[in-house]
N, C-alpha and C positions, 0 to 999 in steps of 0.2 A: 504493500500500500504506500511506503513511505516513498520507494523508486517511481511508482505510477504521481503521485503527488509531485514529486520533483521533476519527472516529464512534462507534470500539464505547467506549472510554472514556467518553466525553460521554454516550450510552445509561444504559451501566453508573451512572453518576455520576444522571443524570436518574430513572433507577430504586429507585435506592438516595435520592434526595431524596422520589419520591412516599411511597416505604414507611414514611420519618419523618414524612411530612405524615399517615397514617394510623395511624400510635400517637399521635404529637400530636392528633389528634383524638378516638381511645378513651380516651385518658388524661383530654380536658376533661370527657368524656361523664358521669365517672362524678360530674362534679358539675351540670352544667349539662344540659337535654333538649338532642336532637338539632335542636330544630326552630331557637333558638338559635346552635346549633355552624353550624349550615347557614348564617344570617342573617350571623354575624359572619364567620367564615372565606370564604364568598362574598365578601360586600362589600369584605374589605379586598383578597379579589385579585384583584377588579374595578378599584378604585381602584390597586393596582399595575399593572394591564396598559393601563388609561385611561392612568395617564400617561406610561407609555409610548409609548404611540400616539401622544399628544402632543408628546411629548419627541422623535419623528420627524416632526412634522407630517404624523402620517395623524388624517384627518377622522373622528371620531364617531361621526357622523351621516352620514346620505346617501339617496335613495330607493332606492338599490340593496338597503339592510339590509331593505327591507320586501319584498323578493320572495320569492315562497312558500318556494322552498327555504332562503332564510339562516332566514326564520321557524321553518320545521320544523325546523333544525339549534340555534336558538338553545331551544326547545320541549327537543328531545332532550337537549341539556347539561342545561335544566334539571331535567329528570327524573332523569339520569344523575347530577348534583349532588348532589341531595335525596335519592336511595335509595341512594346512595350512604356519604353520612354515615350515614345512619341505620342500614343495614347494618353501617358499622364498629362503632356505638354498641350495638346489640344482639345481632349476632352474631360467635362468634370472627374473630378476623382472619385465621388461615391459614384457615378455611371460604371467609370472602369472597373474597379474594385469590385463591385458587385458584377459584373462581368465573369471577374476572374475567378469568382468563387465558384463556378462550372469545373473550373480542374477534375475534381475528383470525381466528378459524372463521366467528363470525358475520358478521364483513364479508365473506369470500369468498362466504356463500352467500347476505346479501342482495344484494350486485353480481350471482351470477348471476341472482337472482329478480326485482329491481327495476332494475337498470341493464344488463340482457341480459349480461351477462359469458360468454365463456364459458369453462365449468368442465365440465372432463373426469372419467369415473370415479373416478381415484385421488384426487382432491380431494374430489369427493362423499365417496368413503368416507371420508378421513382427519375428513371432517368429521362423519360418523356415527360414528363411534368420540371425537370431541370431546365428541358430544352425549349418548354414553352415559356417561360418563368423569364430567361436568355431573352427571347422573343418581344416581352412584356416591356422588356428595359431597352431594347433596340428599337423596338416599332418601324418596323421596315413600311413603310408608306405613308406612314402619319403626317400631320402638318408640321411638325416638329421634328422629325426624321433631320438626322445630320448624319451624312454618310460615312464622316470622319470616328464616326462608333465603333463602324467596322473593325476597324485598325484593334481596336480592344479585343475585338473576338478572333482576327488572328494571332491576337498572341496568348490570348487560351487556350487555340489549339494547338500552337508550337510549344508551349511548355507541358501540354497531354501529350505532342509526339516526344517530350524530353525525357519524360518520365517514364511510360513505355519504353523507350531504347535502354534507360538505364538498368528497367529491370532485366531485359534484354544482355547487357553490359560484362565482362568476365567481373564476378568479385575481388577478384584480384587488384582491380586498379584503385588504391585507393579512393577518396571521396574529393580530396581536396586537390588533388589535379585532374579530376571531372571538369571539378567547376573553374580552377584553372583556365582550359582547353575552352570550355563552354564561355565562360568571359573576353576570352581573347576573341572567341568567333565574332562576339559583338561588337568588338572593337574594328574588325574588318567591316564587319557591315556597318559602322558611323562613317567609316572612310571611306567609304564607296558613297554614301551620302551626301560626306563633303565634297566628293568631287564633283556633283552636281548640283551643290545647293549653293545657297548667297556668300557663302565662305566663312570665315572663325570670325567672332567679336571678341572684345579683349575681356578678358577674366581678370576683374580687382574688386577689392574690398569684400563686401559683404557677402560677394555670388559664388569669390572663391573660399568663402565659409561653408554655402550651401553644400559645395560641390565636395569637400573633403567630410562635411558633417554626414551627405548620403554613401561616399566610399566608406565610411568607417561604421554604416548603422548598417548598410547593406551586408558585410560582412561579419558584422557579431552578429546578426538577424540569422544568416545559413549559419553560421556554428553552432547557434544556440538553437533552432531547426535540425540540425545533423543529429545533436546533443539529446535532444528528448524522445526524438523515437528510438535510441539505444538505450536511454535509460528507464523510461516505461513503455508498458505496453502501447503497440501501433492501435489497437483498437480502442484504448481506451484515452491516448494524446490526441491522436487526429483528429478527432472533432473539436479541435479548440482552435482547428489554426480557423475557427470561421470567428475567434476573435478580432481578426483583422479586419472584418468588413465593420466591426464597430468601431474600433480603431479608426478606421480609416474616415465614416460617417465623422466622427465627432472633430475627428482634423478639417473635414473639407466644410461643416457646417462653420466652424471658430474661428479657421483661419481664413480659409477663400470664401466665405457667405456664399455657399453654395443651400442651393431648397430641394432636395432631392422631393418629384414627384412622387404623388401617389401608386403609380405604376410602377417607378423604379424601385421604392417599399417594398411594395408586393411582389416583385419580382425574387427582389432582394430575399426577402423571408421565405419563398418558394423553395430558392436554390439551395438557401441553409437550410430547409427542413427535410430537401430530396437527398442532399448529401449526408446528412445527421442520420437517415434512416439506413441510406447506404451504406455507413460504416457501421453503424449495431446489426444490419443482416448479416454484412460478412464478419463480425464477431463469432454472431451466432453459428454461422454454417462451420467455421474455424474448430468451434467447439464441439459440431459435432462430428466433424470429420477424425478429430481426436480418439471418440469413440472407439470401442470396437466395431458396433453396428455402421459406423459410415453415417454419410449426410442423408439426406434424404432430399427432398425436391429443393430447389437453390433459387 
């Protein structure tokens, strides 16, 4: 109880670091382009996770990093990276945030689609009620419809293809030159950005606070994420990283006066209560697979 306890804190704590690493980052936006924000916040928490890896003598490099699935997974970060910032940079943050809380929907249903998983009724539906929930907060034709939303839902789906590859991933490679590899992807893709975008604006005072306050929340955030699913239960942590979408609500209400609508609410609480169900069903089926008798319907 005491290690389950210590998980959900370190979660909670991991949660509550991403949601500052994303007003740190809307806050530099509104001087610097996103393609930028991407290049510098990358790179520098590339260089914290390099030397970390260092700092354990785990290797770099290796030919293991070039097999297709690290590749796809390191591709996915950086996609996830890059539509990511940009997302926080142009659209509201409780929009995005609540966006992003699809993750774990989308991972349940590309394991069943791409890693044969298998996923019973109740999960399928919970996860079509995720997908309309998604929908709710998008509104694809509405008067209000801003296409730039989009940009959020693909980087819900690149970080569901990140996380499928990694399960995918040899164990062997450590975690912390995953994300390494995965950070530097992003870093390529700001640079291919900047080559076609309005070009760098100068970074002083207050912006290059922003920009070292999000390198350094961004990374205690995944340690402290890394940290609680090994030290408590996965089924009994994971439902708290949906702290973040409150987190994140109460940053974007106090700081940016943001009014999250009715619809993005409800959307909101949809996807938290399709993913919350999600993860006590695959508790339960966990438990019974333990059994000797085996699961029964999933």
């Amino acid at each position: 109880m005491a290690d389950n306890l210590k998980g959900i804190v370190l979660m909670t704590l991991a949660m509550f670091g991403l949601a500052l690493s994303d007003m740190f980052v809307k806050l530099a936006s509104g001087v610097l382009p996103p393609a930028q924000i991407i290049l510098l916040v990358g790179g520098g928490t590339t260089l914290v996770y390099a030397a970390g890896a260092l700092a354990f003598g785990m290797p770099l490099f290796s030919r293991v990093f070039f097999r297709p699935v690290i590749l796809l997974r390191t591709f996915a970060e950086a996609v996830a990276g890059v539509s990511m910032m940009t997302a926080i940079a142009l659209v509201p943050l409780s929009t995005v945030t609540a966006i992003m809380q699809s993750n774990p929907l989308l991972v349940t249903m590309g394991a069943a689609l791409f890693l044969s998983e298998k996923v019973g009724w109740r999960r399928w539906l919970a996860i079509a009620v995720g997908l309309v929930a998604m929908l709710m907060i998008v509104r694809p034709g509405g008067s209000d419809y801003d296409a730039t939303v989009l940009i959020a839902v693909v980087a819900a789906c690149a970080l569901s293809a990140r996380d499928l590859a990694t399960r995918a991933a040899p164990a062997s490679i450590p975690s912390l030159v995953l994300a390494a590899w995965g950070f530097a992807g992003s870093v390529l893709g700001g640079a291919v950005l900047m080559a076609f975008g309005p070009g760098a604006a100068p970074v002083e005072g207050v912006t290059l606070v922003y920009l070292i306050a999000a390198v350094a929340v961004t990374a205690l955030g995944y340690y402290a994420l890394t940290a609680s699913v090994r030290v408590g239960q996965l089924s009994t942590v994971a439902p708290f990283r949906y702290t973040r979408l409150v987190f994140a609500m109460a940053i974007a209400v106090t700081v940016f006066a943001e009014r999250p609508d009715g619809w993005t609410i409800a959307g909101s609480l949809l996807i938290v209560a399709s993913g919350v169900y999600t993860f006590l069903r695959e508790r339960r089926i966990a438990r019974a697979m333990a059994t000797p008798e085996g699961a029964g319907p999933v």
